[in-house]
Residue frames as a rotation matrix with the C-alpha (Angstrom) as fourth column:
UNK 1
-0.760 0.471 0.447 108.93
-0.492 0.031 -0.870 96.97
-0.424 -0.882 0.208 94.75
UNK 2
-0.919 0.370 -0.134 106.01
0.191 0.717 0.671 94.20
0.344 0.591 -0.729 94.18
UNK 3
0.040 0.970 -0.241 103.85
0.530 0.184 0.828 94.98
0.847 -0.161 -0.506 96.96
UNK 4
-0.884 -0.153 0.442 102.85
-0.169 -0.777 -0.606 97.60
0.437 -0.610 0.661 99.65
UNK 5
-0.189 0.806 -0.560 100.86
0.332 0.590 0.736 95.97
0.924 -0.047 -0.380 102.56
UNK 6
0.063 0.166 -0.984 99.62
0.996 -0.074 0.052 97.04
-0.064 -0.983 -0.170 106.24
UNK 7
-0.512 0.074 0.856 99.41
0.364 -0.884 0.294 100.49
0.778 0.462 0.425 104.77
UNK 8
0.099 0.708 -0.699 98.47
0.974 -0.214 -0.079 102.75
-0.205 -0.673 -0.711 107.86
UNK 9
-0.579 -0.242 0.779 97.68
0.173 -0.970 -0.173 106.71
0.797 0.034 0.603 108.23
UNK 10
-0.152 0.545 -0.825 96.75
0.823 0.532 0.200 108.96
0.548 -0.648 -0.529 110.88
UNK 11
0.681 0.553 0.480 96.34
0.278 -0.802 0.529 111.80
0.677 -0.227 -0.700 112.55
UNK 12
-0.115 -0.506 -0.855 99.10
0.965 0.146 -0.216 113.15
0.234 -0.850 0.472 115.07
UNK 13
-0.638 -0.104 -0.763 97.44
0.309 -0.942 -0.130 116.59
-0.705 -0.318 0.634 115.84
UNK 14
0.455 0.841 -0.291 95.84
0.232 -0.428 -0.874 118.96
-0.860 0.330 -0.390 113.90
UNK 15
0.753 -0.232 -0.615 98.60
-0.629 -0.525 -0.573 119.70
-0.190 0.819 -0.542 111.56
UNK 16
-0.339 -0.927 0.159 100.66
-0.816 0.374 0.441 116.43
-0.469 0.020 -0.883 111.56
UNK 17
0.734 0.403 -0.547 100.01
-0.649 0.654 -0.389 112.95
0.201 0.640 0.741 109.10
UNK 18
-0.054 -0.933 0.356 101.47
-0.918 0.187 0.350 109.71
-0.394 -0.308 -0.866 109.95
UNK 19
0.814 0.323 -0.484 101.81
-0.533 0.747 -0.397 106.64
0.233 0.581 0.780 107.49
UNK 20
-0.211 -0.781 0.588 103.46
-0.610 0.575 0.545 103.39
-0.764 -0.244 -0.597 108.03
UNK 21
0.825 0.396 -0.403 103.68
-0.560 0.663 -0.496 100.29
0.071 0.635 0.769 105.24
UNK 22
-0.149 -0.646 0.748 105.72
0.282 0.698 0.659 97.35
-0.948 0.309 0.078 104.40
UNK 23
0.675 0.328 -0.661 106.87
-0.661 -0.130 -0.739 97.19
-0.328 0.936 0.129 101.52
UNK 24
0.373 -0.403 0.835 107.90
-0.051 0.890 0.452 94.04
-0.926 -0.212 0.312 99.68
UNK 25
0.653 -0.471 -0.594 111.29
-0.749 -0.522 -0.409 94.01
-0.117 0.711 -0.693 97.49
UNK 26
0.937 -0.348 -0.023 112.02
0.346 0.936 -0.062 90.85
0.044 0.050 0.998 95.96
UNK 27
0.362 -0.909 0.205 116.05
0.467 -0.013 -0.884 92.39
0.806 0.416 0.420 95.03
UNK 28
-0.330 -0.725 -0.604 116.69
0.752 0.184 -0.633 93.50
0.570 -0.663 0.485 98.30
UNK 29
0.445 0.579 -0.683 116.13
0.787 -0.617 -0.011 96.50
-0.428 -0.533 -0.730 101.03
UNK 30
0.820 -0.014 0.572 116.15
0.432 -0.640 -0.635 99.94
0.375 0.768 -0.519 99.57
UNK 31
-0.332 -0.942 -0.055 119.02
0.838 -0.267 -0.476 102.18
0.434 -0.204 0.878 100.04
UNK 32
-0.639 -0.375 -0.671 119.06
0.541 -0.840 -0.047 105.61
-0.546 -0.393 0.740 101.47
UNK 33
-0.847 0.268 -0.459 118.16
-0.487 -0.737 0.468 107.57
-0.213 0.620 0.755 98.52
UNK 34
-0.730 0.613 -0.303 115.36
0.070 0.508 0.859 105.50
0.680 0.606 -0.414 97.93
UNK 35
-0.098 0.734 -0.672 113.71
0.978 0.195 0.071 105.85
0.183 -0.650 -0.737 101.20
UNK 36
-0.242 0.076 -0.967 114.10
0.413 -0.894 -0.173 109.61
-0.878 -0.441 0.185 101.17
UNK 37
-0.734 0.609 -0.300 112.69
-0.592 -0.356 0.723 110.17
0.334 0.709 0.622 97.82
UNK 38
-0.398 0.681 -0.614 109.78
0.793 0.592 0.143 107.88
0.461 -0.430 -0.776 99.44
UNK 39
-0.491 0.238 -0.838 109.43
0.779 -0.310 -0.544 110.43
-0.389 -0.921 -0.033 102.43
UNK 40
-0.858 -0.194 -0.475 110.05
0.023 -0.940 0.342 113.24
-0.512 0.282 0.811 100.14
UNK 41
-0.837 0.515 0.186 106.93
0.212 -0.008 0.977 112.14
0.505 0.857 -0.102 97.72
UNK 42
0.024 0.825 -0.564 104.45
0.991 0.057 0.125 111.16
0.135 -0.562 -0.816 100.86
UNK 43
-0.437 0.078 -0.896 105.23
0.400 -0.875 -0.271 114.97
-0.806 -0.477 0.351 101.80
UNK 44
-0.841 -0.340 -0.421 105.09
-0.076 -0.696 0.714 116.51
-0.536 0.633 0.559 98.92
UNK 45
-0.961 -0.065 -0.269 101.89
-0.056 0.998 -0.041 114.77
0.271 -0.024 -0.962 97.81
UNK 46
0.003 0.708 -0.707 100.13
0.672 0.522 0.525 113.87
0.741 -0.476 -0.474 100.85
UNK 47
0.056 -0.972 -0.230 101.50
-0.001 0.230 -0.973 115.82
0.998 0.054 0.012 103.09
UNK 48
0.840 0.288 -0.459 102.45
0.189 0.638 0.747 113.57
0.508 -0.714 0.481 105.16
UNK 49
0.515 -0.836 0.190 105.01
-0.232 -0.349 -0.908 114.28
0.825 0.423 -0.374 107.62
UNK 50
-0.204 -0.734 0.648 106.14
-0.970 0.240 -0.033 111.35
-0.131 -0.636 -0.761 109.32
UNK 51
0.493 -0.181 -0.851 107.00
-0.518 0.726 -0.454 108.24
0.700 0.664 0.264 106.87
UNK 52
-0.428 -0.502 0.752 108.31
-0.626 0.765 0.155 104.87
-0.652 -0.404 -0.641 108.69
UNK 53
0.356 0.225 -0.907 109.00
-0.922 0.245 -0.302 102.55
0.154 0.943 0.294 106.12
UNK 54
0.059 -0.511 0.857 109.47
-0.476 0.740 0.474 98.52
-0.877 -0.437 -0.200 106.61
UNK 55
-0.142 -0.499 -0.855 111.49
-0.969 0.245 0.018 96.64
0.201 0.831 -0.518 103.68
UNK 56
0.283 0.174 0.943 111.06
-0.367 0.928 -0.061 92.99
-0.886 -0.330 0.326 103.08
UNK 57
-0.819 -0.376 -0.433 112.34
-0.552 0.314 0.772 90.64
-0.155 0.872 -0.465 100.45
UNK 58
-0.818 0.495 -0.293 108.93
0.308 0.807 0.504 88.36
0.486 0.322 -0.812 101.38
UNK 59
-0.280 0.934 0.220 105.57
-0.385 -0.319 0.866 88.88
0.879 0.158 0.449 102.24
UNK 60
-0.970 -0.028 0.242 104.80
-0.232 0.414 -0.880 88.44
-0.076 -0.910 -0.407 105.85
UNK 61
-0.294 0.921 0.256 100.92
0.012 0.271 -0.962 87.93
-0.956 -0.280 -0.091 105.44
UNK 62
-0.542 0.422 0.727 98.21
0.789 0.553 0.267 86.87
-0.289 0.719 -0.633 102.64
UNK 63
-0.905 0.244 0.348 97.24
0.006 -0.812 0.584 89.88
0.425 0.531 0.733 100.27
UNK 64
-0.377 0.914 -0.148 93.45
-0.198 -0.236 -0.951 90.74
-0.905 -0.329 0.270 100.67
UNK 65
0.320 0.569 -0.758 91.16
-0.888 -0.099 -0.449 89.10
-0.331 0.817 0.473 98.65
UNK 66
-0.151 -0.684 -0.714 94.05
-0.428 0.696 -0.576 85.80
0.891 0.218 -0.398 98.39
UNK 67
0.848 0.503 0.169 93.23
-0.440 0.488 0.754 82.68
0.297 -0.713 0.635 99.98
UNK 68
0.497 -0.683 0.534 95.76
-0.696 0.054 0.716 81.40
-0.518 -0.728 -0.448 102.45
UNK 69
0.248 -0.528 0.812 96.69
0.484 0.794 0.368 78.37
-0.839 0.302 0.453 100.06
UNK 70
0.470 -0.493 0.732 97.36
0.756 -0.203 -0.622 80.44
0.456 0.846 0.277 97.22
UNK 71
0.958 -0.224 -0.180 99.16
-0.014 -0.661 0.750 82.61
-0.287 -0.716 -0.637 99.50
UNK 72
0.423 -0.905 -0.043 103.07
0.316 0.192 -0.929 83.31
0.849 0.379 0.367 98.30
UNK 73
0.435 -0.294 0.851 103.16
-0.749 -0.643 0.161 84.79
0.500 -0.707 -0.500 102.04
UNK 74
0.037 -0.398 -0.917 105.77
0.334 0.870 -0.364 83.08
0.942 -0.293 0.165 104.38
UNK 75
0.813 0.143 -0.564 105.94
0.556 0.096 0.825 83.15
0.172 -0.985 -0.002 108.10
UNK 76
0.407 -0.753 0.517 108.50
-0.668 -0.631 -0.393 85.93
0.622 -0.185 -0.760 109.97
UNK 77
-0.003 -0.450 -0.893 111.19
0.301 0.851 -0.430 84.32
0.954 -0.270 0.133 112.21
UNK 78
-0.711 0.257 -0.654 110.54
0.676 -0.004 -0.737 86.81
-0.192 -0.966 -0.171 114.83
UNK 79
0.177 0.981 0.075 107.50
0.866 -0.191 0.461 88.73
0.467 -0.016 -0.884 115.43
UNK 80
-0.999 0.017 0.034 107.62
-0.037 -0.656 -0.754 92.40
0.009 -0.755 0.656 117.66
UNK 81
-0.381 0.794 -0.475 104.56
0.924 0.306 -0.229 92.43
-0.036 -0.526 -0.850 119.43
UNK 82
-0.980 0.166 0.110 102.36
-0.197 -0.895 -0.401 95.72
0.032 -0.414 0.910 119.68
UNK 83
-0.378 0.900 -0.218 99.04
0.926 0.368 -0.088 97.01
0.001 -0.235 -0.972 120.73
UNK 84
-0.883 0.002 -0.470 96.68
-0.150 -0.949 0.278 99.00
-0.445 0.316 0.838 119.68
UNK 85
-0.382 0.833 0.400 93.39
-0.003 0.432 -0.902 99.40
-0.924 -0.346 -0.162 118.74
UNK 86
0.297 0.120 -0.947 92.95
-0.947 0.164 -0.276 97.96
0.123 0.979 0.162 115.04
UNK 87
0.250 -0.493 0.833 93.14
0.305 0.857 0.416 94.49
-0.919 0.150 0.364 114.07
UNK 88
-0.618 -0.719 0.317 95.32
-0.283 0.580 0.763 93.03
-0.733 0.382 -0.563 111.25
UNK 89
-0.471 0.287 0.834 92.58
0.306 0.940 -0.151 92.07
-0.828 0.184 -0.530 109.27
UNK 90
-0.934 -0.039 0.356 91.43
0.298 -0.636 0.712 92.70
0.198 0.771 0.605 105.57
C-alpha cells in the first residue's frame, strides 16, 4: 500500500465507529485476508466497528499539500455520485 486518502470516521450511535478510506495499491487489490486483518486492526485498536475499504491501483485525486501539476493523480472512468454534508477538500 502507498497511500491512504479520503480517510473518513464517525459516529453511528453512542457505541458504534465508522471509517471509510481508499487505499492506493500500486500491485493490485488486496485479497481477503488482507482486508480482514485491516477490519480486525481498526477494531482492535480503534474500535472501530464498521470498516469499508476502497482498493485502487491509482490515485483518484491530488494528495494534500501537492499541486495539481505535480499531481501523480489520474482521473476515474466512472464516478458514483453521493451527498452529504462535507466537501472533498483538503
Amino acid at each position: 500500500m502507498s497511500r491512504v486518502h479520503d480517510l473518513h470516521t464517525w459516529a453511528m450511535g453512542t457505541s458504534q465507529t465508522a471509517l471509510t478510506a481508499h487505499l492506493v495499491m500500486p500491485q493490485g487489490h488486496a485479497d481477503d485476508a488482507f482486508l480482514q486483518d485491516a477490519m480486525e486492526k481498526m477494531h482492535d485498536q480503534f474500535e472501530i466497528t464498521h470498516v469499508t475499504l476502497q482498493v485502487m491501483k491509482e490515485p483518484f485525486t491530488t494528495p494534500c499539500g501537492e499541486s495539481p501539476e505535480n499531481a501523480t493523480a489520474v482521473k476515474p472512468t466512472a464516478v458514483v455520485a453521493h451527498e452529504h454534508g462535507h466537501s472533498h477538500a483538503c
